[in-house]
N, C-alpha and C positions, 0 to 999 in steps of 0.2 A: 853492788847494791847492799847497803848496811842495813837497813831497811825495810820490810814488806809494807806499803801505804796500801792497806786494803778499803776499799769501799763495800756496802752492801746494799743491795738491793730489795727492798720490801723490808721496813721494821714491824714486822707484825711478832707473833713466840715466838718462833723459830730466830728469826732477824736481831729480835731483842737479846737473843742467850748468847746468839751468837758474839753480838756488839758487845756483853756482859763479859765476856771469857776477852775478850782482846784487849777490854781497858781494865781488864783487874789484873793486867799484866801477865794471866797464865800463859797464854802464846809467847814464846822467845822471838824475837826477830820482828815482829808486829807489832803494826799500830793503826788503830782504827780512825781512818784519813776521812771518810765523807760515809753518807749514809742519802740514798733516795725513796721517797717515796710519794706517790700519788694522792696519800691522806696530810694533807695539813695540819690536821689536829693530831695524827701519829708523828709527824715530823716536828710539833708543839711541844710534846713530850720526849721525844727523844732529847731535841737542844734542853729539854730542863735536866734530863738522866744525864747527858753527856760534855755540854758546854761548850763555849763557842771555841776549844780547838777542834774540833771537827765539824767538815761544811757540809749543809743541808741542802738537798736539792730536789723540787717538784717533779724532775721525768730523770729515767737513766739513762739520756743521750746527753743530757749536760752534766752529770756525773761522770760521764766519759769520756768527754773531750775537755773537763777542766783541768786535766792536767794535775790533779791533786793525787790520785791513784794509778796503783800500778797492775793490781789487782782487784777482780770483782768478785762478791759473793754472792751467789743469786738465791734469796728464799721467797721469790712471790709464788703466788700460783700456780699448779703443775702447766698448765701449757705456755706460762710465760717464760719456760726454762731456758730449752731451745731457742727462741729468737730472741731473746739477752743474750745468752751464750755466743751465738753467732756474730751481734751488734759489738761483743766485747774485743771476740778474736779481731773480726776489722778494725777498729781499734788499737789492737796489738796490748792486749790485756789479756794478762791470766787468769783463767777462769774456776771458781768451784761452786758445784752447782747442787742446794738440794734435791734430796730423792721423791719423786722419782726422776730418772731422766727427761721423762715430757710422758705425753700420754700415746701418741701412736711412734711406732717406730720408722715412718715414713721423713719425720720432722727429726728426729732423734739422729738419723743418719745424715742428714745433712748437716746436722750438729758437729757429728764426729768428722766429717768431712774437712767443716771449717777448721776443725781444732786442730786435724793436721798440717791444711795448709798453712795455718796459722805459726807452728814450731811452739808457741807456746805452753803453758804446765795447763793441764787440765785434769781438774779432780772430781768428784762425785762425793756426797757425805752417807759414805756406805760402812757407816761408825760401827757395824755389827759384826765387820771383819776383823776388828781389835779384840773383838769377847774373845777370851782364854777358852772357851770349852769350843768353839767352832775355829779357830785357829788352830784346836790340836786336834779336832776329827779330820781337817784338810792336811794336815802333819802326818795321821796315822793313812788315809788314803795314800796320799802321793809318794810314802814310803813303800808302797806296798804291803804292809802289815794285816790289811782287810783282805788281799787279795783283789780278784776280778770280780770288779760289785756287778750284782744282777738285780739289787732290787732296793730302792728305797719308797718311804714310807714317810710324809709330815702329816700330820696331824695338828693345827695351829687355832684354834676354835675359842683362844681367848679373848680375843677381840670384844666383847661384847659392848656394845653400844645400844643407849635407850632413843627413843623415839625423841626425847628434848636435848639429845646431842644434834640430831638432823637438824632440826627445828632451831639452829643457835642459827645459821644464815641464810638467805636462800639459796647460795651458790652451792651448797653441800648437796651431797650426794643426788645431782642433775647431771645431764650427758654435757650439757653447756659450762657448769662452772665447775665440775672436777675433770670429766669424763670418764667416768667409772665410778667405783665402792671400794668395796674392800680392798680389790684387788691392786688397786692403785692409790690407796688411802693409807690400809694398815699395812701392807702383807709385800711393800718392796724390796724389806730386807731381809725375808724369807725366800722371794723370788729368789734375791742375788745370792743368798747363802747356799741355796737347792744348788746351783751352778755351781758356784764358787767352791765352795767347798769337796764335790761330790767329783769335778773335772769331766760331766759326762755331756755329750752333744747331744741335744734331743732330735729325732728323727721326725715323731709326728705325735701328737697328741688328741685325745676325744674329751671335750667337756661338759659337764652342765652347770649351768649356773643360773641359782633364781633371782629374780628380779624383786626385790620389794615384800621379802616373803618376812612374814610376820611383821613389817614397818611399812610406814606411809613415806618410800621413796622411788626414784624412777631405777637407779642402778644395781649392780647384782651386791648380794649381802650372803650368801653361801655356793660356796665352789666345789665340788667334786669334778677332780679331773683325772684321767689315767693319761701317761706317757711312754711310749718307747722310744728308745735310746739305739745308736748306732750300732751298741756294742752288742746288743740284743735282749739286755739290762730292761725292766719296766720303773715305772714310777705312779705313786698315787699321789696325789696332793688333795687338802682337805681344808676349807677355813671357814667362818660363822660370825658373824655380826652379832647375830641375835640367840645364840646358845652360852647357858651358863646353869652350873659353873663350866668353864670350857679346857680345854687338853690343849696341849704343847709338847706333842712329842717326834720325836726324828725318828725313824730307824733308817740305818743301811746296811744292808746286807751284801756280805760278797763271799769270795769262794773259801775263806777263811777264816768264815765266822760272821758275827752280827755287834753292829755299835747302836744303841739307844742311848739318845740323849731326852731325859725328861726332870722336870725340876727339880732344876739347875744341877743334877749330877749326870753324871758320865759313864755308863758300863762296856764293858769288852767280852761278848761271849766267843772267847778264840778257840777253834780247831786247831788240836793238835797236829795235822795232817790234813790239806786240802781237800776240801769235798770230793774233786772232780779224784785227788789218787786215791781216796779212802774207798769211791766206789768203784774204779777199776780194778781194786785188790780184794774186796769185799769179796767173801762166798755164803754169809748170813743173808738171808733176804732181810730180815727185822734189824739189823747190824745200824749201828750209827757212831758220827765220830766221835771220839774222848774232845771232850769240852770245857775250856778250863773258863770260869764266871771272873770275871777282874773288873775292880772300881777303877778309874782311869783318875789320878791326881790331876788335879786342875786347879791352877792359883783359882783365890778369892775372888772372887769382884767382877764385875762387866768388863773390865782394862777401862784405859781413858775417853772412849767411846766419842764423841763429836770433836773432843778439846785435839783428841788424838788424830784425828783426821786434818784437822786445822793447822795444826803443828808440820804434820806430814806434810800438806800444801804448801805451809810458808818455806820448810826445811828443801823442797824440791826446786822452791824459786832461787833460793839463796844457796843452797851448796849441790844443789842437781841428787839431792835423796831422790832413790825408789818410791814411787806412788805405791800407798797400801790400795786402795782404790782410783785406776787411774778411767776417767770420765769416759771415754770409750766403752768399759765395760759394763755401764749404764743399760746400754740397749739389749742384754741379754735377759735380763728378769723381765723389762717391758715386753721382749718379745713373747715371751710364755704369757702375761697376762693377755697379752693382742690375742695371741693364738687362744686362751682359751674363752675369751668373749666373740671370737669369729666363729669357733667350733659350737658352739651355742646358739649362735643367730643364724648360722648357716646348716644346724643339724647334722654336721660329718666331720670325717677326720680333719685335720688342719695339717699338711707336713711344714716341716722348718726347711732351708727360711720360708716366712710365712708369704700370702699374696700382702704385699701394705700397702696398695691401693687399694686392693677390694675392702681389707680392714677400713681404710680413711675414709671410702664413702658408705660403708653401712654406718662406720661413726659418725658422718655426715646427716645421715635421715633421723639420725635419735636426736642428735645437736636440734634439729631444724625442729623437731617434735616436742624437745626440753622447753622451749622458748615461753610458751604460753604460761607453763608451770612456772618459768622463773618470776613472768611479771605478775601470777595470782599470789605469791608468797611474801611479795614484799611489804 
């Protein structure tokens, strides 16, 4: 294949940037072959942005069987992820899906399921795995240089959204047209970065999350959650809709010191000598370890961030490149957001893996409850 014929799914911003980066030539190996969407009038304006070498199509079942693509790009709606995804693999089309994965992780695993039986490339646009400053905290982890982390700490409270961001549709922030808020809106490539980056398997988590607090919406807009982790490691996570001005910061901490990552620079407060030898040697009770303060160099810039991911996808179809984010690993940030809106409506701990049916029908009674809300808003 000389080639990549990508199609996409849904022209809406995301769809649009995407279709922008393919026909201004940045993607190598790419060419934006067809485009579907369900809005007419989006599909109006697309053929005037793009022209008639690329075909337009009302639904993404005849996008798929035309035979004009090889691959699919899916940006509609979070729960139309998964069953594109899946429609694609049958097909025998390679798949990249934006984030998040889907909304419960019940549909998400059968996502992944398909994608193996499928054999084909499947990616995710988890563009925050290109940033230079969380590439190189996942560097210094996996090297060992932090040691055994026992403790990290996000802090991500920038979010801020006004009440006439909600109020742009009525599918926003309802259990029916997103299913969720924040946590499934702004905060998925925090989810996947907490993972990714960090390499730790969560054990069980306790959360709260309020619903609607200081806005007029039905889903959660501020999280506090605690986690424990396998290794024995804890975790907090923290995020806000409605706080400003708001914070962005990471700590991890492990047995060789502490990494903070906060606007946009990098520090290292490294032990000279591991906690755990420093205190089996110690005979000070007040005694503590030599600790050297270090800025961590970190190229400029975000890296190539979506264009990058795109690239990676085409590069994997066409010379079998390493996925930076391969689609499977979708369902681990979902799963922490599942877990911590179960832990909340069910008042206890959640352990991993989570129940995803009990999740799917409590999401079930809120969907069933969203309904009236949707049709008073429109």
């Amino acid at each position: 294949m000389g080639i990549f014929r990508i199609g996409i799914a849904g022209i809406g911003i995301m769809g649009t940037f995407h279709a922008d980066a393919i026909t201004s030539g940045a993607i190598q190996g790419a060419k934006l072959a067809a485009i579907c969407d369900s809005s007419a009038e989006l599909l109006g304006k697309s053929r005037s942005r793009y022209g008639e070498q690329v075909a337009y199509y009302g639904s993404a079942e005849e996008m798929m069987t035309s035979g004009e693509i090889d691959g699919i790009l899916v940006a509609t709606p979070h729960y139309d992820h998964p069953q594109l995804a899946i429609q694609a693999f049958a097909h025998g089309l390679h798949v990249l899906i934006e984030k998040p994965a889907g909304v419960y992780t019940k549909n998400v695993r059968e996502m992944n399921e398909a994608a193996k039986a499928s054999g084909k490339v499947f990616a995710i646009m988890y563009n925050q795995r290109l940033n230079p400053m969380y590439q190189k905290l996942r560097e210094l982890i996996e090297s060992g240089e932090l040691g055994e982390i026992r403790r990290t700490n996000w802090i991500v409270t920038n979010w801020y959204r006004t009440q006439s961001y909600y109020n742009m549709g009525s599918w926003r922030a309802t259990w029916k047209g997103e299913g969720g808020g924040v946590l499934i809106n702004q905060c998925p490539h925090q989810l996947d970065l907490w993972h990714w980056t960090t390499l730790l398997t969560p054990k069980r988590i306790r959360a709260h999350c309020q619903f609607g607090k200081h806005r007029s919406i039905e889903v959660e807009n501020e999280v506090t959650a605690y986690v424990e982790y396998e290794n024995g490691a804890s975790g907090v996570f923290v995020t806000s809709t409605a706080e400003s001005p708001g914070t962005n910061r990471f700590e991890v901490a492990g047995s060789r010191g502490k990494i903070v990552i906060e606007n946009g620079k990098m520090s290292f407060s490294q032990l000279r000598q591991s906690e755990s030898e420093f205190n089996a040697a110690c005979t000070n009770p007040f005694g503590s370890p030599e600790c050297w303060n270090i800025d961590i160099p970190v190229p400029p810039g975000d890296g190539p961030q979506h264009k990058g991911i795109l690239q990676n996808w085409t590069n994997a179809v066409l010379n079998g490149e390493p996925l930076i984010a391969p689609g499977q690993e979708g369902i681990h940030g979902l799963m922490l957001s599942n877990a911590m809106l179960l832990s909340t409506w069910t008042d206890q701990w959640v352990d991993f893996p989570i129940d995803e049916e009990r999740f799917y029908n409590e999401l079930q009674q809120r969907i069933r409850m969203s309904e009236s809300r949707q049709e008073a808003v429109r």
